[in-house]
C-alpha positions in Angstrom: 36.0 69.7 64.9 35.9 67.8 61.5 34.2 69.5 58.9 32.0 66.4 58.2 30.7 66.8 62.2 29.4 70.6 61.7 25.9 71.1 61.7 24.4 70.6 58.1 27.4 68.5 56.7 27.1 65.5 54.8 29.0 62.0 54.9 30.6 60.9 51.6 27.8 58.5 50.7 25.5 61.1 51.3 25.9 62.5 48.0 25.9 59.2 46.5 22.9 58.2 48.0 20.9 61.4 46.7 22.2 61.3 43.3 21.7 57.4 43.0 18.2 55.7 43.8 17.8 52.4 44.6 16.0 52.0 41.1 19.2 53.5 39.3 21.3 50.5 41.2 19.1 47.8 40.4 18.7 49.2 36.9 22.9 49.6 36.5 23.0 46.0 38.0 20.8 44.4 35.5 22.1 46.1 32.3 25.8 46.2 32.9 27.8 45.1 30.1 29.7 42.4 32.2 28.6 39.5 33.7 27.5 40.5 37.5 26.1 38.7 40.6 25.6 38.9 43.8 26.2 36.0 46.1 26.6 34.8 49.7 30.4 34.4 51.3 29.6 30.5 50.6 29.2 31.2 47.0 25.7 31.0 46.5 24.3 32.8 43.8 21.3 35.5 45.1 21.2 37.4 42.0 22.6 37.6 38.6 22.5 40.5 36.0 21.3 39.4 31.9 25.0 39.7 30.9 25.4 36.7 33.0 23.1 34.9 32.2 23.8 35.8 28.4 27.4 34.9 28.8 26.7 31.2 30.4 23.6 30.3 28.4 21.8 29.7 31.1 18.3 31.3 33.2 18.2 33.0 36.3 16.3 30.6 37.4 19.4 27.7 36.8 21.7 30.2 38.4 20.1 31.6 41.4 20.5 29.3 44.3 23.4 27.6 43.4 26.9 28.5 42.7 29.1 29.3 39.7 31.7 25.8 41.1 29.1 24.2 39.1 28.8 25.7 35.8 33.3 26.0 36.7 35.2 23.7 34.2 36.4 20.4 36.2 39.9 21.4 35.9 39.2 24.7 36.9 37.5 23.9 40.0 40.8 23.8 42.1 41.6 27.4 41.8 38.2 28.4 41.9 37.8 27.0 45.1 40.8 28.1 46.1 40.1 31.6 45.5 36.4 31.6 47.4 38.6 30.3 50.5 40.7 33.3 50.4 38.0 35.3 50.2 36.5 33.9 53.3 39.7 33.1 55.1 41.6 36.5 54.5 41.3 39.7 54.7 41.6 41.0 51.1 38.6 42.7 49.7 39.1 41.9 46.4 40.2 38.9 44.6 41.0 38.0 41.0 40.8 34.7 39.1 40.6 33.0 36.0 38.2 29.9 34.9 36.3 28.7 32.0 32.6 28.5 32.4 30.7 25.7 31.0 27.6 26.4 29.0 24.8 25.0 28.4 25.3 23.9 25.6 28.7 22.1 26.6 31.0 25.0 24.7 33.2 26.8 27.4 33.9 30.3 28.0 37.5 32.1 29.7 36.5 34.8 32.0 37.9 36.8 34.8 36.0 36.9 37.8 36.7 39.5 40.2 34.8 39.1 44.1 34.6 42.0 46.0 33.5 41.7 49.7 30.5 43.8 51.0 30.1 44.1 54.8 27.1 43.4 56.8 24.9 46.4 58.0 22.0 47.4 59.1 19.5 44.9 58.0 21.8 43.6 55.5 23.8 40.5 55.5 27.3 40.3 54.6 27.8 38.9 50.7 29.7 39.4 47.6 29.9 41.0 44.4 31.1 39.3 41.6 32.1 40.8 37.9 32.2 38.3 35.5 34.1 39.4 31.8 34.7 37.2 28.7 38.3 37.4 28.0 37.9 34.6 25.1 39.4 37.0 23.0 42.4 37.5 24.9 42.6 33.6 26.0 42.6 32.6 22.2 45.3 35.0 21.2 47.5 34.1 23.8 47.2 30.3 22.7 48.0 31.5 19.4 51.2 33.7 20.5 52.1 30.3 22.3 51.7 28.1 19.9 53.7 30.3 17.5 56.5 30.1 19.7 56.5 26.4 19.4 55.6 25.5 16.0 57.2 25.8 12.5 55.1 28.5 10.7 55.1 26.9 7.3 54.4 23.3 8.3 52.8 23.6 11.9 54.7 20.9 13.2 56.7 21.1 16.7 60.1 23.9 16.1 63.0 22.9 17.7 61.8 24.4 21.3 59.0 22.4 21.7 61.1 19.1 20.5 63.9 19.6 22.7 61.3 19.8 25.9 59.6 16.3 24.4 62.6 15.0 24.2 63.1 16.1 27.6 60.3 14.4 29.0 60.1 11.5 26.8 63.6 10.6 28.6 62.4 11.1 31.8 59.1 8.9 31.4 62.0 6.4 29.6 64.0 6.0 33.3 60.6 5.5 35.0 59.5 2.9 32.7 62.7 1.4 31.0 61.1 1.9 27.8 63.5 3.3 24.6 63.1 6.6 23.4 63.7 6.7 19.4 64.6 9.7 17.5 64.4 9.7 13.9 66.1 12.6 11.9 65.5 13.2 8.2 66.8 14.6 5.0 65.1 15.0 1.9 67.1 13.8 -1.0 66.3 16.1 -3.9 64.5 19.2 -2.3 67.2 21.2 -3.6 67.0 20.8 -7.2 62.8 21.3 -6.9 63.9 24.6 -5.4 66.4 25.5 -7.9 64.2 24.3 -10.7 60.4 25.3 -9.9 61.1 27.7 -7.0 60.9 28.1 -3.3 57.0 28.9 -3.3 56.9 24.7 -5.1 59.5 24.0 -2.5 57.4 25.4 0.7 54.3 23.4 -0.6 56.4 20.3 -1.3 57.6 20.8 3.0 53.6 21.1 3.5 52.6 18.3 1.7 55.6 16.2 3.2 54.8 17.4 7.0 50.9 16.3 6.1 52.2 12.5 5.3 55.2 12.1 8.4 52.4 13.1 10.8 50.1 10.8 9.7 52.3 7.7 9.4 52.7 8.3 12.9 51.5 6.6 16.2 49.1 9.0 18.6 51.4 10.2 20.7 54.7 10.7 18.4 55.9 14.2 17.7 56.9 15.4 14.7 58.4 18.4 14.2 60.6 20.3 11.4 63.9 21.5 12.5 64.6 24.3 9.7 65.1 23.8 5.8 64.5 19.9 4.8 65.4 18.6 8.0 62.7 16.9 10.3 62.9 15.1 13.3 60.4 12.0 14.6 60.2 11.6 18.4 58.8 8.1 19.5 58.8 6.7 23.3 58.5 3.1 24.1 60.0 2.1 21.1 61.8 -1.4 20.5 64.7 -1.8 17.8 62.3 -3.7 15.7 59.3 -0.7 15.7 62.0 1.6 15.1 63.3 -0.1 12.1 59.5 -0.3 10.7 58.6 3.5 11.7 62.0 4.2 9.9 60.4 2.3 6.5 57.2 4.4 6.8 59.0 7.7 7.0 61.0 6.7 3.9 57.6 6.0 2.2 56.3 9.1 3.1 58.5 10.5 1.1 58.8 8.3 -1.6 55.3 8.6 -3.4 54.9 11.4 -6.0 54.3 14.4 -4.9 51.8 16.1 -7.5 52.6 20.0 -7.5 51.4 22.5 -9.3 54.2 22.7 -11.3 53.9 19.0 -11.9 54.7 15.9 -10.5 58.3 15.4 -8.4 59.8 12.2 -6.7 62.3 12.9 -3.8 63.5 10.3 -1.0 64.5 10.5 2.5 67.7 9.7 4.4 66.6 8.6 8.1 69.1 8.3 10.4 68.5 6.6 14.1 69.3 7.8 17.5 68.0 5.5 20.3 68.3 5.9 24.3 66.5 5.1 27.6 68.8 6.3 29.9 67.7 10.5 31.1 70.9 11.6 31.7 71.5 11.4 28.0 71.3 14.9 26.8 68.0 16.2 24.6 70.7 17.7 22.0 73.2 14.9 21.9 69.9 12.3 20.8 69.5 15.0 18.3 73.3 15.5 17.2 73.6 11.4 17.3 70.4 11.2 14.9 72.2 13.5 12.6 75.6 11.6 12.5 73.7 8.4 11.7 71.7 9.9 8.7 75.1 11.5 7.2 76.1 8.2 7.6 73.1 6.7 5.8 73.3 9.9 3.2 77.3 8.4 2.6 76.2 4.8 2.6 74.0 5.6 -0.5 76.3 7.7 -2.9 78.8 4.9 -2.6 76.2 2.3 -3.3 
């Protein structure tokens, strides 16, 4: 015989049951630190705890009766209806998933909402628990680890990573619409000696100040990015000879106007050399490496001028 079945014994829940009243639940339901509810396998919301409520901005009374698809950011929705068909459709009883939640005041929210699946009994109906936790926190730092990863640190323009995969793309967008992809690679003539003669902190904020100017001469939509030392590169799609020989003039000007330092005023120029294809098999580096040769060229051009 099992011990549970001798006379006297108790079931697991047994102790639960004694030690926890029905008050204590309701009371650890609606003062939980996390975002909870309860709601029906369709999603409806039955209940909700103050964390919830607290978290979206919103009443009970908004909340209960409906479901949390329509507080779900649009491009959310997908995988949040994805994940309440799994629940109802599989037999896992407990699914994960992440979403932002809109508030009411528009601003959104990440959080992770994990469903748990209760089963019906006696004189209760079959529903769902959901835990629903802010991870804003951890949603905001991995944008910034991302963004690191893809951005120059001193300028914040696109690193070489991030150009290479526009380039990438832009090509591909190029064979589907026989449009020109332009790359623009520049030099600045002169950086050197306002290194060697005011030092590299006047030379880092001479690469801010220049990175501010190139991005906004630019079209919405071009990338600009800063490929290491006083390099920088200009991506433009759907770009005709004649643009490109204009956008070429306005990243010389950018660099052309004084730039007023701390340590005083300095004049520097750019050499811009051209690299221009709209065929995708070209190679991402090889528009990069032919934008290089034609601004050594242009760099050549100019000391024998």
């Amino acid at each position: 015989m099992h011990p549970d079945q001798v006379a006297g014994a108790t079931t697991p829940d047994e102790p639960v049951r004694a030690a926890v009243s029905d008050l204590d639940l309701r009371s650890a339901f609606h003062n939980a630190p996390t975002g909870m509810a309860v709601v029906t396998p369709e999603g409806v919301l039955t209940a909700c705890n103050r964390a919830l409520t607290a978290l979206v901005g919103r009443p009970a009374s908004e909340l209960v009766g409906r479901t949390l698809f329509e507080v779900t950011h649009a491009d959310d929705l997908p995988g949040a209806h994805e994940s309440c068909r799994r629940m109802r459709t599989t037999d896992q009883d407990v699914l994960w998933h992440e979403c932002r939640l809109v508030r009411s005041d528009g601003s959104v929210v990440w959080v992770l909402i994990s469903t748990a699946r209760v089963a019906a009994a006696a004189g209760r109906a079959a529903h769902l628990i959901m835990n629903i936790q802010d991870i804003g926190e951890r949603k905001a730092l991995e944008a910034e680890i991302v963004h690191r990863s893809l951005h120059d640190p001193l300028t914040g323009l696109a690193n070489r990573v991030l150009l290479i995969d526009r380039v990438a793309h832009a090509l591909a967008r190029a064979d589907r619409t026989a449009s020109p992809t332009c790359l623009f690679l520049l030099d600045l003539d002169g950086f050197k000696e306002v290194n060697d003669t005011h030092g590299h902190a006047a030379g880092d904020e001479l690469l801010q100040h220049f990175a501010s100017r190139l991005s906004a001469a630019l079209r919405p939509g071009d990338t600009a990015a800063r490929l290491g030392g006083d390099e920088f590169v200009v991506l433009c799609e759907d770009t005709s000879e004649e643009q490109a020989g204009l956008i070429a003039d306005r990243l010389r000007a950018a660099a052309a106007w004084p730039f007023d330092l701390p340590v005083g005023r300095v004049l520097i120029s750019a050499s811009v050399g051209v690299s221009t294809s709209a065929d995708p098999s070209d190679d991402p580096a090889e528009l990069v490496r032919r934008a290089d040769v034609s601004m050594y060229a242009v760099k050549r051009a100019r000391r024998s001028a």
